[in-house]
N, C-alpha and C positions, 0 to 999 in steps of 0.2 A: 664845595657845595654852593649853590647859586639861591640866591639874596630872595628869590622871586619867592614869594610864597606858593605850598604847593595845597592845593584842595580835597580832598577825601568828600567825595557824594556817594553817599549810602544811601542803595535800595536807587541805584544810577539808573537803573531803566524806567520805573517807576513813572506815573504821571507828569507829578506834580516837581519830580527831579531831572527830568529831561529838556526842560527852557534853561532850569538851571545850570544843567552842563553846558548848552549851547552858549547861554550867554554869557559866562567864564570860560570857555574856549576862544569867543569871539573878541572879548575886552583883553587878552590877553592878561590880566591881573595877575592870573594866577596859571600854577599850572597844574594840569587836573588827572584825578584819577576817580576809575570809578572801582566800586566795590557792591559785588552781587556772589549769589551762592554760585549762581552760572552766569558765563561770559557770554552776552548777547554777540551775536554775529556781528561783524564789521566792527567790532571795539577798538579802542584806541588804548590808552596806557588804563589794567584794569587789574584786580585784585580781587580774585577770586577765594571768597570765604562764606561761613555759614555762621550768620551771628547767634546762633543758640549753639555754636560749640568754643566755649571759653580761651581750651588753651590753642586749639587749630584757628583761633581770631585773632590773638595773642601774637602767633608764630606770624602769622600773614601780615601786620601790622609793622612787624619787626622788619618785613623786608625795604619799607618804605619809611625812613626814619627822615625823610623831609617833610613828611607830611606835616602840617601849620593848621591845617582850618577845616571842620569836616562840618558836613550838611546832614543831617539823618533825617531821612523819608522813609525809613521803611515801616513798616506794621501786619501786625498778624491776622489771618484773614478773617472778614467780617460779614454781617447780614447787615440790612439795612434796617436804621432807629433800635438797634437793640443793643446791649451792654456788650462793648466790646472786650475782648479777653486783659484783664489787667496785668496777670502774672506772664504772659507772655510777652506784652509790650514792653513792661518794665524791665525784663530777665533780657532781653535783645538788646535794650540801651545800655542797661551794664555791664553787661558785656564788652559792649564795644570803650564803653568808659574806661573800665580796667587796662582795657590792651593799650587804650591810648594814650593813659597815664603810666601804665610798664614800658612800651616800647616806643612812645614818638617823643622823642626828646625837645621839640620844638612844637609842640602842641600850645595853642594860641586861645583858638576858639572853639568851639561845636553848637551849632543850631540848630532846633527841630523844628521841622514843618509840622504845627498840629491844627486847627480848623476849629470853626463856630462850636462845635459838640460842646467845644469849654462853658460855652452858656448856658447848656443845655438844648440847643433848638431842636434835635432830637426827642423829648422828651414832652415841650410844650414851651406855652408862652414866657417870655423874659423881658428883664427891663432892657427898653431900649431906648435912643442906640447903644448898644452894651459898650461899657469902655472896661479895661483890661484890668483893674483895680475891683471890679465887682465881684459881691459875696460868691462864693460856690455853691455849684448848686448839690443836693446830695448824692454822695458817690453808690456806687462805684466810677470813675472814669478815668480811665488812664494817664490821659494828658496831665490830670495832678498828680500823679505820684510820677510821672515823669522830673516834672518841672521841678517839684521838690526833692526828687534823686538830686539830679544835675545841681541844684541852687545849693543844697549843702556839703555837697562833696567839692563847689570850687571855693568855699569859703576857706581864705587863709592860700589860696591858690594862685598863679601867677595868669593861668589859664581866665576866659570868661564863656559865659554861652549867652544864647537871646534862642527866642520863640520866635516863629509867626503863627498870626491865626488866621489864613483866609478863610472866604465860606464859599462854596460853592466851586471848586476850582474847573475851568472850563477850559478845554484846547480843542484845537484840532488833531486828535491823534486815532489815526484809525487801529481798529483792533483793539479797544476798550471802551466796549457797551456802556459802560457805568460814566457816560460823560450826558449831560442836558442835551447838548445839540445835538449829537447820531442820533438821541432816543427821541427827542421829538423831530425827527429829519425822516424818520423811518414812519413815524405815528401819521405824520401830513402824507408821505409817500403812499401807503395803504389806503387811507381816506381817501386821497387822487385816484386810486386804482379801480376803489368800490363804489365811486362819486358818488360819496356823501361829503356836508364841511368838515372845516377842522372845528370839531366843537372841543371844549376844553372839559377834561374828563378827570381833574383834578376833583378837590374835597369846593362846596359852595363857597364855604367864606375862607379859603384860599385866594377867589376871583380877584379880591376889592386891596388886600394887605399888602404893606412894604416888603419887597423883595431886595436881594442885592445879590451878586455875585462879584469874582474875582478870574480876571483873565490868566492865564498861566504863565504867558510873558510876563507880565505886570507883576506879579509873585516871586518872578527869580530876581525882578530887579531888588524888590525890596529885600529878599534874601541877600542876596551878595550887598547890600546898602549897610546891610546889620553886622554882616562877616567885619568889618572894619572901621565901622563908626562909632567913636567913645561914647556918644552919650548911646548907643545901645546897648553897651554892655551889661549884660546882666538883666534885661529886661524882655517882657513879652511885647508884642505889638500887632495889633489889628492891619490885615492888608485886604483891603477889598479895592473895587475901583472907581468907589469913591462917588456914586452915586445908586439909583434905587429904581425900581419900577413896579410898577403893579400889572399883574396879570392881565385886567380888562384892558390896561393901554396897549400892553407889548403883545397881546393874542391875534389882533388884526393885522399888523405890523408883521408877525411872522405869517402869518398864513397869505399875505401877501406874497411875501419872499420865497413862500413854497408854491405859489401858483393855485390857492383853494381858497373859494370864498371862506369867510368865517363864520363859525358855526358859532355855540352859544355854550353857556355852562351845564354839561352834564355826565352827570358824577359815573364813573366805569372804573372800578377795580382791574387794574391793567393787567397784570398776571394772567387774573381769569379772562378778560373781556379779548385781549391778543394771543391766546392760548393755541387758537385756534386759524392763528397769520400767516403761519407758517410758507404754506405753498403759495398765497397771493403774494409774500414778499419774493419767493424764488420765482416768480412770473415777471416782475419788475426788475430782480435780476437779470433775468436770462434776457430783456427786451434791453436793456438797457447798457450792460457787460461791466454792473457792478460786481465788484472784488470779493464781499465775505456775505458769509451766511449772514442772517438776523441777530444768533447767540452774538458776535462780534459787533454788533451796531448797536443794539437796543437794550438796556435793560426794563424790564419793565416793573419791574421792584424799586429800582430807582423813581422811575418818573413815577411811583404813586408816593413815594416821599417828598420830591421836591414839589410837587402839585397838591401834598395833600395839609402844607403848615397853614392852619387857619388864623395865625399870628402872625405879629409884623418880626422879620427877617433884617437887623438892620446895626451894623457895628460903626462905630462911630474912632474916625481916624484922627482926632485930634493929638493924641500921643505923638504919631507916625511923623504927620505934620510938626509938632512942633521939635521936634528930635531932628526935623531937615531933611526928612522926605518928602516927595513932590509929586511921586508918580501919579498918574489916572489913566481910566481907560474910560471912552462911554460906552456904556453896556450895548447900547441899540448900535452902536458900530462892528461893535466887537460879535454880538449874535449874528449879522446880516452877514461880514469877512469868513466867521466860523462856517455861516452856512455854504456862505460861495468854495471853502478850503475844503471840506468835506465833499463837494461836488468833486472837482479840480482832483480829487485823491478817489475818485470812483466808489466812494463807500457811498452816497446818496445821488440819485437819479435828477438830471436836470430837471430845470425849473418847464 
């Protein structure tokens, strides 16, 4: 059996798990496996299982007994700012806990990707910048009966786990509406089409508040950072990229990048206000020889969440930092790349 340790990412197709596979493919560190109910097309070594069925997790777990270090991304589907299902989250992780403790004989670590929620910013204003030691806010929320599954079941254990908590997590990944940039790439696109500006149709005292986000590269590195660093063991940690913006700076800045003057704050419940986009986005399709429909580019349930927190947004990396993490991304680089990569990939119409 070979020394190399081997990776288990769960819910491998996933967002927020797909930098991750690539950049443990690429680092060669490890060697990797993904695990999903269904095997994405083009897969490479993968493990097909349904983690809400115990002993078919169990049996599938057993066939890979090098597995050493598993990543869990996956979670049960949700709406947006509202109580996510806990019996479901929690019943999926242990699951896959059991099989890993029955069947992987060399079981090391397991980390979960969980996000801001742990603050609450769903909910409303928190102390900020939130560091990873603050009070909970009240449940129901999954991410705590998670962490507390995991925290007491490796006590006395030779195994460890760690958290991350990015907030916002951003890629270029087409064919998942629910990311910031297609949905505002799609919002400036319509506005180009109807000339009018890009006014900001988020909540008022949204315009002026700290923002932050977390690039998706920047996320897997601190994942795999944690997969192997002792002083992470056993600990949660804040991954953002480590700086902040406010809407009123970063609004002209994009709508430059999209090619629209910039318009001004005013408030449009996006749902209902785009309900109605339909065929002027298939117009800019068809002109253009963009790839997917709207459903695939845009949520607009989303952007009235991340447009509509009238509190500051803002996790503070001091943990990360002094534990011997380093990574950063600047946000305003990383928006202006996302938008050029979303171009380049035919899901938003040039500038």
């Amino acid at each position: 059996m070979s020394n190399t340790p081997t990776l288990l990412v769960v819910g491998a197709s996933g967002a927020a798990a797909t930098r991750v596979t690539e950049q443990a493919r690429t680092s060669r560190a490890f060697n990797l496996v993904g695990l999903s109910r269904r095997v994405p097309e083009g897969a490479g070594d993968w493990v097909p299982a349904d983690l809400t069925d115990p002993d078919g997790l169990r049996r599938a777990l057993a066939t890979r007994p090098d597995v050493t270090h598993i990543v869990y991304a996956s979670r049960a589907p949700f709406g947006e700012g509202g109580v996510e299902d806990v019996p479901a989250n929690l019943g999926m992780l242990r699951n896959l806990l059991d099989a890993a403790e029955a069947s992987l004989p060399r079981f090391a670590h397991i980390h979960m990707i969980h996000g801001g929620k742990w603050y609450g910013l769903h909910i409303g204003p928190f102390r900020t910048p939130a560091r990873e030691d603050d009070p909970r806010h009240l449940p129901p929320n999954f991410y705590y009966d998670q962490q507390d599954l995991v925290a007491a079941r490796q006590e006395g254990k030779a195994w460890s786990w760690s958290a991350s908590r990015p907030n916002f997590v951003l890629d270029v990944a087409p064919g998942r509406a629910r990311n910031m940039v297609s949905t505002l790439g799609a919002y400036a696109a319509i506005c180009r089409e109807l000339g009018v500006p890009f006014d900001f149709p988020g909540k008022p005292g949204a315009w002026e508040r700290l923002h932050e986000v977390t690039d998706a590269g920047l996320l897997a590195q601190g994942v795999l950072w944690m997969l192997t660093e002792p002083r992470a063991a056993n600990r949660a940690f804040n991954i953002t990229n480590g700086d902040c913006f406010r809407w009123c700076d970063l609004w002209p800045f994009l709508a430059d990048r999209f090619g629209l003057p910039c318009g001004v704050p005013r408030p449009m419940p996006m749902p209902r206000w785009m309900a109605d986009k339909g065929p002027v986005w298939e117009a800019i399709r068809r002109r253009h020889g963009l790839l997917l429909p709207i459903e695939q580019v845009a949520s607009w349930d989303f952007a009235d969440f991340f447009l509509g927190m009238e509190y500051d947004v803002l996790a503070s990396m001091t943990a990360a930092r002094k534990a011997g993490f380093t990574g950063f991304v600047d946000s305003w680089e990383m928006f202006a790349a996302q938008i050029e990569g979303y171009r380049a990939a035919r899901v938003l119409p040039p500038r």
